[in-house]
Each structure stands twice: as C-alpha cells, then as structure tokens.
ROVEX-563991 format. One record per residue: chain; residue number from 1; residue in one letter; x, y, z of N, C-alpha, C in turn. Coordinates in Angstrom, 1 decimal. Layout:
<koldrens>
KOLDREN ch   i aa    n.X    n.Y    n.Z   ca.X   ca.Y   ca.Z    c.X    c.Y    c.Z
KOLDREN  A NUM  a      X      Y      Z      X      Y      Z      X      Y      Z
...
</koldrens>
This chain:
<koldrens>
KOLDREN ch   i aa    n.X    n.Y    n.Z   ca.X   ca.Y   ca.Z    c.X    c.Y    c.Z
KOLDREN  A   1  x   93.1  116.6   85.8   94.0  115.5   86.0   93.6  114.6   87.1
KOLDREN  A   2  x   93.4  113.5   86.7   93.0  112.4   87.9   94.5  111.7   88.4
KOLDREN  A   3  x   94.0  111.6   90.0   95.6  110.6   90.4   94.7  109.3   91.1
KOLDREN  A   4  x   95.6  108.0   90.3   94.6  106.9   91.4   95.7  106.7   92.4
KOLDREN  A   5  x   95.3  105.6   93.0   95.8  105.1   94.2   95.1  103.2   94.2
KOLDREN  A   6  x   95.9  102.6   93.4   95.5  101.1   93.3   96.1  100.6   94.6
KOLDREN  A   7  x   95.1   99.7   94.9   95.4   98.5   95.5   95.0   97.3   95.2
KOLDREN  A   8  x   96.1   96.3   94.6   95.8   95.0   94.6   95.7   94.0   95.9
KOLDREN  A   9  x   94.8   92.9   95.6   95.1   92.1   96.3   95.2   90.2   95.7
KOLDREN  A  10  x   95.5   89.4   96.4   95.5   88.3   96.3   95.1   87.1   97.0
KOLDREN  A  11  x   95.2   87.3   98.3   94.0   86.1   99.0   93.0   87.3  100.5
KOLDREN  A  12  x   93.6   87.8  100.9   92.0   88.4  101.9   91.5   89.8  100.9
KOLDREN  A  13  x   90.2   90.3  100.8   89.8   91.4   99.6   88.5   91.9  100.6
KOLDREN  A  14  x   88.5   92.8  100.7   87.1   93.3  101.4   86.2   93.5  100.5
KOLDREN  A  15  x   84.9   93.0  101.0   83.7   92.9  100.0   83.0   94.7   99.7
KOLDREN  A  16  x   81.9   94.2   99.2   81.8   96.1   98.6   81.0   96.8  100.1
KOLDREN  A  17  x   80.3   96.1  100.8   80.1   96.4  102.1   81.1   96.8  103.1
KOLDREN  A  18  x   82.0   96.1  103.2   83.3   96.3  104.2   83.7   97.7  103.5
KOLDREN  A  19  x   84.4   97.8  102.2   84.2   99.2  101.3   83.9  100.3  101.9
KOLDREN  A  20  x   82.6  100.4  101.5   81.5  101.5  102.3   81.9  101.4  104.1
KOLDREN  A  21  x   81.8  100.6  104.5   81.9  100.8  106.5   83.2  101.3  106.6
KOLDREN  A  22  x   84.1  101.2  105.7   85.6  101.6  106.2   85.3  103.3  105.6
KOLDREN  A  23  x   84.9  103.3  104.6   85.0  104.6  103.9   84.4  105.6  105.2
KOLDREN  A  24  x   83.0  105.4  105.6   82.0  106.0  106.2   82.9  106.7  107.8
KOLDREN  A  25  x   83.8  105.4  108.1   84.5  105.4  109.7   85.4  106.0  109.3
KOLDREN  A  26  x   86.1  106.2  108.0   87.4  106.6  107.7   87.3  108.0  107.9
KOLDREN  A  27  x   86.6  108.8  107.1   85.6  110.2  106.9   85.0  110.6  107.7
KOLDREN  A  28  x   84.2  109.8  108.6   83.2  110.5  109.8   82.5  111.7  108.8
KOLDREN  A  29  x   82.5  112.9  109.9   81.8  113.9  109.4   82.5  114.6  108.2
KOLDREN  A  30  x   83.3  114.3  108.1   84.3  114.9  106.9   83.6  114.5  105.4
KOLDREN  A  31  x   82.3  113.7  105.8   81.9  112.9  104.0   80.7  113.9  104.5
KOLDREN  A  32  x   80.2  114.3  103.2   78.8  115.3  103.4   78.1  114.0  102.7
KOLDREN  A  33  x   78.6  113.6  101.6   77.4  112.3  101.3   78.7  110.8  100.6
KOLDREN  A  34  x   78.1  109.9  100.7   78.4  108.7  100.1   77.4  108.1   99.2
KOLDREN  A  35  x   77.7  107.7   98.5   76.5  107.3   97.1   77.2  105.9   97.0
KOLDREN  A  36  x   76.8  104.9   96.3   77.3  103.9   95.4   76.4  104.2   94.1
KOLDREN  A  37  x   76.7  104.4   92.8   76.1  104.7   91.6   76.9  103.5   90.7
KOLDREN  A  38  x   76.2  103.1   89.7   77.0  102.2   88.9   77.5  101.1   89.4
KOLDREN  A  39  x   78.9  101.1   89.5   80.2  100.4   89.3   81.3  101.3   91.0
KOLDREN  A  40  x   80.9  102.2   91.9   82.0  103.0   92.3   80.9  104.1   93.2
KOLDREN  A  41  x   81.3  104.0   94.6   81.7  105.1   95.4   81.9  106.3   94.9
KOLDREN  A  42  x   80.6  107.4   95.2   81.2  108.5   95.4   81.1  109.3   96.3
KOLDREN  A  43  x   82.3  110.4   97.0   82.3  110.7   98.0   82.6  112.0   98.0
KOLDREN  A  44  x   81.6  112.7   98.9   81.8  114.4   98.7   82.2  114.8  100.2
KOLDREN  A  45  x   83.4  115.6  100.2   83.6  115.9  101.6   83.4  117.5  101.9
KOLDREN  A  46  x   83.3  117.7  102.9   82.9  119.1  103.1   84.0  119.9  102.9
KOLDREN  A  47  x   83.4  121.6  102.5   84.6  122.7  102.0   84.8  122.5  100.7
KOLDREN  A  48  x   85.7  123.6  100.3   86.1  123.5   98.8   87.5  123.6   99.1
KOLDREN  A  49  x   88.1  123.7   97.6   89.6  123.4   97.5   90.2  124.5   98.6
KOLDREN  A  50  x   90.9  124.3   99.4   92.5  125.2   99.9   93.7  125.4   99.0
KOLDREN  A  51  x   94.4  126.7   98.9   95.7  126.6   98.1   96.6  127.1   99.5
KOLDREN  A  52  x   97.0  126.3  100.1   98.4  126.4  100.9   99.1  127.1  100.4
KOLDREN  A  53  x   99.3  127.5   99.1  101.0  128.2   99.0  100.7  129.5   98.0
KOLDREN  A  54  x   99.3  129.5   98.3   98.7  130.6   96.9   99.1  131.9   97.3
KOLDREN  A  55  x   99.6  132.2   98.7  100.0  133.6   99.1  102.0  133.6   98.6
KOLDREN  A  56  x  102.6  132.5   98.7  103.9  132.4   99.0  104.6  132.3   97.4
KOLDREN  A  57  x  105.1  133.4   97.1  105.7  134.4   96.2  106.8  132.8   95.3
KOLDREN  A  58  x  107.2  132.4   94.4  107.6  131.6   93.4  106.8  130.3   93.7
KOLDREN  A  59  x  105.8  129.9   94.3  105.0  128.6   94.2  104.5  128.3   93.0
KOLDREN  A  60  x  104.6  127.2   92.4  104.1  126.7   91.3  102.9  127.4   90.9
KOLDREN  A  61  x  102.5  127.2   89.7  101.4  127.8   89.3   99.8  126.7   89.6
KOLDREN  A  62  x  100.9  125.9   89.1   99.9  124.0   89.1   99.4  124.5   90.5
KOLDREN  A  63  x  100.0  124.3   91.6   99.9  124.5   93.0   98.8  125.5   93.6
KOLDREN  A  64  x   98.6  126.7   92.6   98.3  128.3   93.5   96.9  128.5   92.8
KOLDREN  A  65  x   96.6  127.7   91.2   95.5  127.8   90.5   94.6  127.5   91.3
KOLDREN  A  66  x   92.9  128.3   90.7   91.8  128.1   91.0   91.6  126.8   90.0
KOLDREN  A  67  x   90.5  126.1   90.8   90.0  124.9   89.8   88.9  125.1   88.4
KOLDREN  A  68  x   89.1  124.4   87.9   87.9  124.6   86.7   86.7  124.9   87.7
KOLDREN  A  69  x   85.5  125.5   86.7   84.4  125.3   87.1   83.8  124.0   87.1
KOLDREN  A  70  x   82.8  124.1   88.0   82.0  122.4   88.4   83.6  121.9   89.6
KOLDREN  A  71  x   84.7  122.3   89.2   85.6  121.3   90.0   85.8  121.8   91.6
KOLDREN  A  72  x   85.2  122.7   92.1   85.4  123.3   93.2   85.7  122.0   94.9
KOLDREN  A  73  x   84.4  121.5   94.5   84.5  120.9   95.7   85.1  119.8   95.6
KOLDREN  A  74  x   85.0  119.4   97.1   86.1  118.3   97.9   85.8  116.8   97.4
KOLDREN  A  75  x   85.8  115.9   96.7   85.3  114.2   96.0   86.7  113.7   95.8
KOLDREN  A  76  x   85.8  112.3   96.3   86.8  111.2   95.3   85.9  110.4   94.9
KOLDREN  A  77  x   86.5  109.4   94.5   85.7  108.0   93.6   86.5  107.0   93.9
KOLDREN  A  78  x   85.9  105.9   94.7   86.4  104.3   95.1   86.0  103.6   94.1
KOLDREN  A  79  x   86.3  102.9   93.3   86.3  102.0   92.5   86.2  100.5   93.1
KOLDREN  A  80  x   85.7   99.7   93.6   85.9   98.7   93.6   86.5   97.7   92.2
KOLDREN  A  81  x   87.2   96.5   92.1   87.2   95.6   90.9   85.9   95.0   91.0
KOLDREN  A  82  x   85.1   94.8   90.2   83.8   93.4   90.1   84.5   92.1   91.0
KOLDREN  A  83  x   85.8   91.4   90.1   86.7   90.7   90.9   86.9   90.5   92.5
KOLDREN  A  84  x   87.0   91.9   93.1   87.4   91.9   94.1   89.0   91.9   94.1
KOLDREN  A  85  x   89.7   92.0   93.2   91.2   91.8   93.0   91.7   93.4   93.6
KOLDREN  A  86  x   90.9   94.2   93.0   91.7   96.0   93.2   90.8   96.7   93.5
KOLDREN  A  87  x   91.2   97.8   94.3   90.5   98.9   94.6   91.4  100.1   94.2
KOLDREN  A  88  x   90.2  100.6   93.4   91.0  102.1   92.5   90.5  103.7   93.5
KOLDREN  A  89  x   91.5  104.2   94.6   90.6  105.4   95.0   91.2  106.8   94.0
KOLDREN  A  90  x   90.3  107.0   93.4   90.9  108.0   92.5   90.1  109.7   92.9
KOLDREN  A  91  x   91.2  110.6   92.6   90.5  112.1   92.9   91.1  112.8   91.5
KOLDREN  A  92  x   90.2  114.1   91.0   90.3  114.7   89.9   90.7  115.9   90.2
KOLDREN  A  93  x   91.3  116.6   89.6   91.6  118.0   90.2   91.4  118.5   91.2
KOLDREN  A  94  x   91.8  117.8   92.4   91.7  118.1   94.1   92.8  119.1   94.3
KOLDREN  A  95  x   92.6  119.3   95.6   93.9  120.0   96.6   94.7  119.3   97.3
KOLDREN  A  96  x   95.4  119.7   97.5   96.5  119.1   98.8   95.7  118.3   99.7
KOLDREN  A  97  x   94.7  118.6  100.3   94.4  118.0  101.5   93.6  116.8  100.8
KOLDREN  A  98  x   92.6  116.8   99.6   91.5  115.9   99.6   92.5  114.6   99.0
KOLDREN  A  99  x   93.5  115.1   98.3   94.6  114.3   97.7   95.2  113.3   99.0
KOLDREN  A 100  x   95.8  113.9  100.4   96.2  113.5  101.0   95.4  112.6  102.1
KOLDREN  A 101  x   93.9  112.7  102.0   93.3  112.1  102.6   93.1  111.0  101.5
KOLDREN  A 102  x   92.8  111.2  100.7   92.4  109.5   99.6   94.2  108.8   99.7
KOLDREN  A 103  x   95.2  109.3   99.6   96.0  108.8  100.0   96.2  108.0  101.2
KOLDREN  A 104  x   95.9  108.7  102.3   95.7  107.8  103.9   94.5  106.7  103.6
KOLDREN  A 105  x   93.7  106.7  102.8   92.4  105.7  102.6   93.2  104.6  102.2
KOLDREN  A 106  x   93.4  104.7  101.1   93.9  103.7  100.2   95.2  102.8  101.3
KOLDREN  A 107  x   96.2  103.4  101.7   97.1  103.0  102.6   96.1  102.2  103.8
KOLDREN  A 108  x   95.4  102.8  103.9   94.6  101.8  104.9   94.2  100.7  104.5
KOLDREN  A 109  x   93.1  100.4  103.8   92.8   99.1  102.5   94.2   98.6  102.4
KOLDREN  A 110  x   95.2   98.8  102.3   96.5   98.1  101.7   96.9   97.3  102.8
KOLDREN  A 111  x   96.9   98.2  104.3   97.7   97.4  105.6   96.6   96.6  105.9
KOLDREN  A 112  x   95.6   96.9  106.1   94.4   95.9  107.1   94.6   94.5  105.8
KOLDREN  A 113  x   94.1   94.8  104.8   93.8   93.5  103.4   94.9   93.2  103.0
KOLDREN  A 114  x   96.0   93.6  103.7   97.7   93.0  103.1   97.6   92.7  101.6
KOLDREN  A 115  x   97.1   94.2  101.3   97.1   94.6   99.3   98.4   95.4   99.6
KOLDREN  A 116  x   98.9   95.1   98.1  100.0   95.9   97.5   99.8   97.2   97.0
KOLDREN  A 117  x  100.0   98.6   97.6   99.3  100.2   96.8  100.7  100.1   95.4
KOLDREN  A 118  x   99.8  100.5   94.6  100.5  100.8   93.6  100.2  102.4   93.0
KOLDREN  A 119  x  100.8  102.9   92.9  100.2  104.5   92.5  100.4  105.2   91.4
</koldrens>
C-alpha cells in the first residue's frame, strides 16, 4: 500500500535542485543513498522496518506484520511535477517511523514554499 503526501503550490515552487538540498539536510545521515532516476527521487534510509506494538497483546495485525519480501528496508520516492505545481513524497509499505519522517518532509516543503499538503 503506498501513502502520498502532495503538496501543491501556486506562486513560490522549489526547483528540482532546491528538492534534492532540502531532502539531503532534511535526512543527513539517516539517507544511505539519494538517486534521481527518471522522473523522482529515490531515497533509502538506514535500518529496516520497526514494529512498535509487535510485542503488545490486541495490536492490529496491519500494525505487527512483517513486510513482503524485497519490502524490508527504509525508502521513499519524491516526486517532483515536470510543472513545478506539486510534489508527491510517497512511501510503500513502510513503518511507523519511515512513514512519519516523509510526513515531517513534506510538511516542511508546504511551510517554507507556502504549498498546500494535501494527503
């Protein structure tokens, strides 16, 4: 299951360089690599998934599961628009934490570029 995290914007937009320097300072050592491939940022952060609540007796199942294979480790995917209109930071079957950090990203891009997050 993928969750994005859109941001529109309409008169200031950070170019695909600004992008990458926020992403790099946002992450520090927390990014093992950054790529631009295609169309989109990809970002691998160190560690694999955590389950917070995998010990604590009626927690969701959604919550406590192991991930598919291939899905172990920590990524997201920044999307730039070609436009410059939106930025899509999207994660795929993450954890709590990698979820909650593309969350703080994207909120960032929204306050500095006075974009609207839409989620």
């Amino acid at each position: 299951m993928a969750s994005d995290r859109f941001v529109n914007w309409t008169t200031r937009k950070p170019t695909r360089e600004e992008v990458q320097l926020v992403i790099e300072d946002y992450l520090g050592e927390m990014a093992s690599e950054i790529r631009w491939e295609r169309d989109r940022f990809f970002v691998t952060l160190v560690g694999k998934h955590s389950h917070p609540l995998r010990r604590i007796e009626g927690a969701s199942p959604i919550l406590t599961r192991e991930p598919d294979p291939g899905w172990e480790g920590r990524y997201m995917e920044i999307w730039p628009d070609p436009d410059g209109n939106c930025l899509d930071v999207m994660t795929r079957q993450q954890d709590e934490l990698t979820n909650r950090i593309a969350d703080g990203l994207a909120q960032l891009f929204a306050r500095f570029w006075e974009g609207k997050l839409d989620e």
